[in-house]
N, C-alpha and C positions, 0 to 999 in steps of 0.2 A: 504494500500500500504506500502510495507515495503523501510524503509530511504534510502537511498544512504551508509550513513556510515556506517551503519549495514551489508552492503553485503563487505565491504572493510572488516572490523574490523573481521568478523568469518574467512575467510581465514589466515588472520594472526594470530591471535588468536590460531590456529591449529598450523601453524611453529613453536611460539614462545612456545606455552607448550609444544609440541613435543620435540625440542629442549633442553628443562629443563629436558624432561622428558631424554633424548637419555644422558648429560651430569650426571645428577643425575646417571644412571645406567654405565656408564663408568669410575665414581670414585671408583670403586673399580674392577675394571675389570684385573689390576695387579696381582691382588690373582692368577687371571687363566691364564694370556698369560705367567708369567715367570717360574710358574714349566711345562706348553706344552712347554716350548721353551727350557728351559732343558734338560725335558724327549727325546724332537727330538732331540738336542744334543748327547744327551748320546745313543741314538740308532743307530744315524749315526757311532759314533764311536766305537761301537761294533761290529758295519758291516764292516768296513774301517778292523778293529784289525783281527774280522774272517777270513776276504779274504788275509790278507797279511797270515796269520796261514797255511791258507791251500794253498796256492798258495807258499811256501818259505819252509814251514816243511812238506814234504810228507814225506813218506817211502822211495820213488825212487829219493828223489833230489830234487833241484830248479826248479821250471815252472813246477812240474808236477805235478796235482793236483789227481792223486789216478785213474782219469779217461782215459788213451788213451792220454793223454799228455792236455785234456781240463782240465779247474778247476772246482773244485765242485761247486754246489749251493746248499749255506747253507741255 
């Protein structure tokens, strides 16, 4: 027959190395969220810079994006 403690102690025993385990692998997880959070950065505002480009410098004027008076999609 197996103990009483023995059925308590493996459950936890799972959270608590789990846990070391899930901390251990998230001390270095910086490496990767702040250049993705950058790169999304910098895309965002690439897209922001495009749209104001084509929507402000057409050929035909302001608000006119080259299309029938819609703006392109870049």
């Amino acid at each position: 027959m197996i103990a009483t403690s023995s059925r308590r102690a493996t459950p936890l025993l799972a959270v608590v190395l789990g846990g070391l385990g899930l901390i251990a692998s998230l001390a270095n997880v910086d490496y990767v969220v702040m250049p993705a959070l950058f790169l999304g950065a910098a895309l965002v505002s690439l897209r922001i810079y495009r749209r104001h480009v084509a929507l402000n410098c057409s050929p035909n004027g302001p608000g006119d994006g080259g299309q029938n008076g819609r703006p392109q999609n870049l």
